[in-house]
Residue, then its C-alpha position, 0 to 999 in steps of 0.5 A: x888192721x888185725x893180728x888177732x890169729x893165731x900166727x900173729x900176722x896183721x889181716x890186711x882187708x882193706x884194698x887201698x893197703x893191699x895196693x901200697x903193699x904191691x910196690x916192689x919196694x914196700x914188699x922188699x922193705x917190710x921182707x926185710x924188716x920181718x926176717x932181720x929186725x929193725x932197721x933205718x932208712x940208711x941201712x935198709x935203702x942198699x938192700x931194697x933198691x932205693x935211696x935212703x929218702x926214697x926207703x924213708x917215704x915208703x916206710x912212711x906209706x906203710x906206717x900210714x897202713x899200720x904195716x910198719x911202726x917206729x922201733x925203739x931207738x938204737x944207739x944213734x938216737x937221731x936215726x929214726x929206727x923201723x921194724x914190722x908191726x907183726x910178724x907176718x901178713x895176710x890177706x883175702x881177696x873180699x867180694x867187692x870187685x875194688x877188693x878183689x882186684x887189689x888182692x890180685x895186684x898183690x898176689x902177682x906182686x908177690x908171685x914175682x918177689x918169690x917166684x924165683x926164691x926155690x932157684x935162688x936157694x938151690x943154688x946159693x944155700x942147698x949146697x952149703x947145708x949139713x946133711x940133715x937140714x938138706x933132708x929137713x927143707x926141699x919142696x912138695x907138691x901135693x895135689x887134693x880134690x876137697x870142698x872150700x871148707x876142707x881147704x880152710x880146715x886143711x889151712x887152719x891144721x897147718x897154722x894149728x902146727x905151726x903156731x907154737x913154733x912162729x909165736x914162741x921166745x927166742x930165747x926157747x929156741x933149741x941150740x942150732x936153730x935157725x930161720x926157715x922159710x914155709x911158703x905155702x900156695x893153696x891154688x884151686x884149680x879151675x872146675x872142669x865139672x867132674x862130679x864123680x869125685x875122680x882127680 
């Protein structure tokens, strides 16, 4: 695995770690450990829907990918403390039938972990928003017609943006910020054959 972009995301290419992250209960696990810290089997077991030596043996699964790491030891030093070994993930779909088809089992997997997270906000955190992060957050949907190498250069200007603000200290962090989730989707649509630059 590489976390050698500028994001800090680990690069997951290779598709037997694709597959072990498209498990519902390994995604739930390395969500929860990125968006809160490090956790226990114990504590993480309740929020991901799994017994704590179940939780336990996905965490190892993923170890074995270099997706999570052991934490430093909290104040029980006899639980065994995990957190995420990056600050996000990413991956490409490679040329190789074996790759593609693992990145298309993750890609739904995760469609069907967040698919219903815009709903989920609408109706149990837009309404207890101040007025002025309700204006911040909310969704668009921008359609574009460009080449492959635009798409990359679009993606890339968005990561040139978001950087400074995902790979800064805590403790740069201004007084009343706090955790938004970007969720972004660049979905080519099919080509239709148009080639007189029309949408």
């Amino acid at each position: 695995m590489d976390s050698r972009n500028r994001l800090g995301d680990i690069e997951i290419t290779d598709p037997q770690a694709m597959r072990a992250l498209a498990h519902p209960v390994r995604l739930a696990i390395l969500d929860r450990l990125l968006r809160h810290g490090p956790a226990t089997a114990t504590q993480l077991a309740p929020e991901v829907g799994a017994t704590p030596s179940v939780t336990s043996w996905h965490l190892r699964h993923l170890a074995g990918f270099g997706l999570v790491r052991d934490a430093e030891a909290g104040a029980d030093r006899r639980q065994r403390r995990w957190e995420a070994a990056a600050r996000g993930f990413r991956f490409e779909a490679p040329e190789d039938e074996d790759g593609r088809s693992a990145a298309q089992v993750l890609t739904r997997e995760m469609f069907v972990r967040y698919g219903d997270l815009p709903d989920r906000w609408l109706a149990e955190v837009e309404p207890g928003l101040e007025p002025s992060w309700r204006r911040a957050g909310g969704l668009a949907n921008t359609r574009v017609v460009v080449s492959a190498e635009e798409l990359a250069a679009i993606q890339d200007g968005i990561e040139r943006v978001l950087a400074p603000y995902v790979t800064r200290d805590p403790a740069e962090r201004p007084a009343g910020s706090r955790g938004v989730r970007l969720m972004r989707y660049a979905l080519p649509e099919q080509d239709e054959g148009r080639t007189d630059g029309r949408p």
